[in-house]
C-alpha positions as CSV (number, residue, x, y, z in Angstrom):
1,X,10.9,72.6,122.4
2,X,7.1,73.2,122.8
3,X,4.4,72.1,120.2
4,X,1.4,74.1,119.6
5,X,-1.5,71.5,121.5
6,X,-3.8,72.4,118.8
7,X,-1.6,70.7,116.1
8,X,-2.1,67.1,117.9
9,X,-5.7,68.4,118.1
10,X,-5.8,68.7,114.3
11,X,-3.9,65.5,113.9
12,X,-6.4,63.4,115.5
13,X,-9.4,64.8,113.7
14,X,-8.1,63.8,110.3
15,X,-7.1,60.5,111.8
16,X,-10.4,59.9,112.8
17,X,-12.4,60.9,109.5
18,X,-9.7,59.6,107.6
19,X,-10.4,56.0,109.5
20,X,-14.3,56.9,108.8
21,X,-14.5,57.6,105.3
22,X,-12.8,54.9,103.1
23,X,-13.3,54.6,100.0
24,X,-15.5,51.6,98.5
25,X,-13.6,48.1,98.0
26,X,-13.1,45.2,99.8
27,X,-12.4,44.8,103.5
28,X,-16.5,46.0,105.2
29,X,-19.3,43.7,106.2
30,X,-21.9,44.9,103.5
31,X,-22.8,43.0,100.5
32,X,-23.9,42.8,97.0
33,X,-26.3,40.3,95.3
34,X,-29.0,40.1,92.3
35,X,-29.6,38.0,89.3
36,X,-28.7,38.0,85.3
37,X,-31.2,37.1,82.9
38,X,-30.1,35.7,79.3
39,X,-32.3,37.1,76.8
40,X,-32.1,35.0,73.3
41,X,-33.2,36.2,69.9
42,X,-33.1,33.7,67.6
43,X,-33.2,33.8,64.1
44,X,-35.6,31.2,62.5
45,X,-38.9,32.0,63.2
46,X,-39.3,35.1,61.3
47,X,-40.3,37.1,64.3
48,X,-39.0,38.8,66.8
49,X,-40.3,36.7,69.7
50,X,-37.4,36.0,72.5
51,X,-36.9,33.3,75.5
52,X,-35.8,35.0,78.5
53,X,-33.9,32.0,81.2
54,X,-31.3,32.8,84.2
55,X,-28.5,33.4,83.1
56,X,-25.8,30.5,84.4
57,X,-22.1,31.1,84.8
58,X,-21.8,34.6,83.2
59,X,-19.6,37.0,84.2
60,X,-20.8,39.7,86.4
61,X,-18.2,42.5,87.3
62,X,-18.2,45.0,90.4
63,X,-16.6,48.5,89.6
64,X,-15.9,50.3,93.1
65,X,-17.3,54.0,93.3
66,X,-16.2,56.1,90.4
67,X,-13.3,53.9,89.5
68,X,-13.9,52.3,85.9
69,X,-11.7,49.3,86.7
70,X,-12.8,45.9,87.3
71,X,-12.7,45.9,91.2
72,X,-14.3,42.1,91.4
73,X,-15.5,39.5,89.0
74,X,-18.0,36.5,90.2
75,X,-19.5,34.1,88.8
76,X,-23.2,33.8,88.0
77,X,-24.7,30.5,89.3
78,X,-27.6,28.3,88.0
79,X,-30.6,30.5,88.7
80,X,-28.6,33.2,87.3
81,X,-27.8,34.4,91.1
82,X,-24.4,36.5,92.3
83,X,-22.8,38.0,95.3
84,X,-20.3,40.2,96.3
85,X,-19.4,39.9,100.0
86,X,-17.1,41.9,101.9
87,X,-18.0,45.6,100.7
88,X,-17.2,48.9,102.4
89,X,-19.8,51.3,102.5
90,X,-20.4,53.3,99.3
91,X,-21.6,53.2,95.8
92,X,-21.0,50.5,93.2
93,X,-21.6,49.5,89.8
94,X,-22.3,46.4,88.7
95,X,-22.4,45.0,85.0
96,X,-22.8,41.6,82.9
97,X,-21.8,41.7,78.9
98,X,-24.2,41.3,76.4
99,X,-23.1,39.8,73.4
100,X,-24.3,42.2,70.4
101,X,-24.4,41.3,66.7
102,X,-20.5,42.7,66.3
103,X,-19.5,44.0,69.7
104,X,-20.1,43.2,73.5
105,X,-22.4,46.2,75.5
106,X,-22.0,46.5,79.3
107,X,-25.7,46.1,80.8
108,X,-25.0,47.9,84.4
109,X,-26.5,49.0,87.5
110,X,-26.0,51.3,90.6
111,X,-25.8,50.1,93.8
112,X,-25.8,52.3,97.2
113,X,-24.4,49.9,99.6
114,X,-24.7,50.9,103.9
115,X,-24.1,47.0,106.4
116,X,-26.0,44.3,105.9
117,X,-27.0,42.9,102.3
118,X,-28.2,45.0,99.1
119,X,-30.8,43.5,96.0
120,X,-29.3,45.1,92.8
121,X,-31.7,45.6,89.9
122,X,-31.9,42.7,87.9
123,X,-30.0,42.6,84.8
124,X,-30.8,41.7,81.4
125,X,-28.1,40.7,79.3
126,X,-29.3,39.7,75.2
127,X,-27.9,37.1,72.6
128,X,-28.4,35.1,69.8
129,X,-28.3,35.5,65.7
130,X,-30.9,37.8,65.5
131,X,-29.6,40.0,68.3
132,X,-29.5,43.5,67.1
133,X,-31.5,43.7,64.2
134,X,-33.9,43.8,61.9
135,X,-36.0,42.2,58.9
136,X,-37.0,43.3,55.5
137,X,-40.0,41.7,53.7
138,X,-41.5,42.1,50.4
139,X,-43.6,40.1,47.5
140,X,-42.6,38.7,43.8
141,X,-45.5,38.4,41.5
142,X,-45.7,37.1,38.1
143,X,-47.9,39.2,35.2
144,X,-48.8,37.5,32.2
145,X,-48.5,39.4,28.6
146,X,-49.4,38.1,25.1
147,X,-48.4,40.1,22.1
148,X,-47.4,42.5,24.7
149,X,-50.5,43.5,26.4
150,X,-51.2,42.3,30.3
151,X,-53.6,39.3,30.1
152,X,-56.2,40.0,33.0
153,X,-56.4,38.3,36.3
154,X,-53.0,36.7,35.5
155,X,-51.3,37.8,38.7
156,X,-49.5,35.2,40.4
157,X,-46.4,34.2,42.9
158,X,-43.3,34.3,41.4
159,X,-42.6,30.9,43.6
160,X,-38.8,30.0,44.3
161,X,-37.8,33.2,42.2
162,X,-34.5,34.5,44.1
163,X,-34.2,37.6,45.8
164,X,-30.9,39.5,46.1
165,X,-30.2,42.3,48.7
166,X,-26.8,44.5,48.7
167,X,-25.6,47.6,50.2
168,X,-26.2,50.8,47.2
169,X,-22.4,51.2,47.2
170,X,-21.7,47.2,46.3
171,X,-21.4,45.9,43.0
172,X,-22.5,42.3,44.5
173,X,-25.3,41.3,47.0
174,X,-23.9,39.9,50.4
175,X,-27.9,38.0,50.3
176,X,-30.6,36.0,49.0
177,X,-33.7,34.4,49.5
178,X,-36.7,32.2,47.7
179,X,-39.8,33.4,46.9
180,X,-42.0,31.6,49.0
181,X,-45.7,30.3,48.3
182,X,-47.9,33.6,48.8
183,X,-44.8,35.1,47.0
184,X,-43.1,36.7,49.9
185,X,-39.6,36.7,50.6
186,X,-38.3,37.5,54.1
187,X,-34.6,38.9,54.6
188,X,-33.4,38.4,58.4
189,X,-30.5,39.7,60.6
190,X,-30.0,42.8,58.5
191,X,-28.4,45.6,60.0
192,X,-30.2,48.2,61.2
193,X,-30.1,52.3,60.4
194,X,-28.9,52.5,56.8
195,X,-30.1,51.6,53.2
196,X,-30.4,48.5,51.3
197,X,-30.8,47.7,47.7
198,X,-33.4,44.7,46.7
199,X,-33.6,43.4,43.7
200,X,-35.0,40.0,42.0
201,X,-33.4,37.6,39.5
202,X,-33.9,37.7,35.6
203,X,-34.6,33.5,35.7
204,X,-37.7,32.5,36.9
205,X,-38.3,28.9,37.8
206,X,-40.4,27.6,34.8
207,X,-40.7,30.3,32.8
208,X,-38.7,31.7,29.7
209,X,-39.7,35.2,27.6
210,X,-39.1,37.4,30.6
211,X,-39.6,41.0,28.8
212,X,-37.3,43.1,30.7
213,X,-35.7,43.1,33.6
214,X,-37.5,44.4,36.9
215,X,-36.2,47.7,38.5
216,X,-34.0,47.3,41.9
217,X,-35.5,48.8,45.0
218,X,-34.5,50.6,47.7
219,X,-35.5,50.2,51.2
220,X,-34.7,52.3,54.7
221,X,-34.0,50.2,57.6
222,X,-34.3,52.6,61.0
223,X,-34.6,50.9,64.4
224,X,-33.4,47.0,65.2
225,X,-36.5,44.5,65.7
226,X,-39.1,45.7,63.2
227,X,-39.7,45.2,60.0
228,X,-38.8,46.8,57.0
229,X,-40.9,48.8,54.9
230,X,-42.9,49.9,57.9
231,X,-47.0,49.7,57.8
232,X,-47.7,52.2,55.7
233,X,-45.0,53.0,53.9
234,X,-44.7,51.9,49.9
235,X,-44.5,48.0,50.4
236,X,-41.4,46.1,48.9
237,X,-43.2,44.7,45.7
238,X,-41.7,43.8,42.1
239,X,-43.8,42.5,39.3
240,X,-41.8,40.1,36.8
241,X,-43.8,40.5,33.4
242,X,-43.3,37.3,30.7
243,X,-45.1,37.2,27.4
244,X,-46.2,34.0,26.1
């Protein structure tokens, strides 16, 4: 029986792109490397400052081409540097976790890979209490009445006078601060991109005869690491009045 010769023809051209064009993974001579960078937001110095270090012995995961599985997992070393040897040609994703106030978020990056060794960008990974979020700031002040008129230049801080702050569907504040000495109080890690309620307490710390209680307030927190009311908008302030 005779075969056509173009069919081994055929045959041995889609053996040889076949054998050419594998898809990324293990088993080629190119290779992977970069560095992770911890970036830490702590939460008590009432700013949003951050310390940025290498990050050491983090996770780093290598996804192969447009498969969303983890294709390779290293280890990231004291300076914060990783390396994936042993690639095939192609493209490849490459991601750390950042540990987020509630959730982890892949930080990635894209990697075109052809011999030899490839820099990936560097990647930034962020943690830490204040991760995420924001602040909201306002003053207490105390006004001084007799016989029920305001007593002039009587304005004063309502020192250690607590501060409550609750969600406007609560019945009970999951907060609260102090009144510092200038009379500001200063809520932190407060989740960003909805309301809050603010509202002081009826006892202030040396002083009976409060007249009525002071109005709750309510503020709009938008985007993490600001602070909340924004410059320019109506600032965060409650007067306490107490006759005497």
């Amino acid at each position: 029986m005779k075969i056509n010769s173009c069919f081994f023809q055929l045959l041995a051209i889609s053996f040889l792109f076949g054998s050419c064009n594998q898809d990324e993974g293990l088993g080629g001579a190119s290779a992977i490397e970069g560095y992770v960078y911890m970036i830490n937001h702590p939460d008590d110095i009432y700013s949003f400052q951050t310390d940025t270090f290498p990050a050491l012995d983090k996770d780093v995961y290598l996804e192969f081409g447009n498969d969303k599985s983890i294709g390779a997992k290293t280890k990231s070393g004291r300076e914060g540097y990783y390396r994936f040897d042993y690639l095939r040609d192609g493209t490849y994703t490459v991601y750390a976790l950042s540990d987020m106030k509630d959730h982890k978020t892949a930080i990635a990056t894209t990697v075109k890979v052809n011999g030899n060794s490839h820099r990936a960008d560097t990647l930034y990974i962020h943690t830490g209490d204040a991760v995420e979020s924001a602040m909201v700031k306002g003053r207490v002040w105390i006004q001084f009445y007799h016989n029920g008129e305001p007593e002039p230049e009587t304005l004063i801080p309502a020192v250690e006078t607590r501060v409550f702050i609750k969600y406007p569907q609560d019945s009970t504040y999951f907060d609260d601060v102090r009144v510092g000495n200038q009379g500001i109080f200063i809520f932190q890690k407060i989740k960003p991109h909805q309301p809050y309620e603010v509202y002081v307490s009826t006892e202030v710390v040396g002083y009976k005869n409060i007249l009525f209680p002071v109005d709750p307030k309510t503020v709009e927190v938008g985007d993490p690491y600001k602070i909340y009311p924004l410059e320019g908008e109506e600032p965060l302030d409650f007067t306490i009045k107490i006759n005497y």
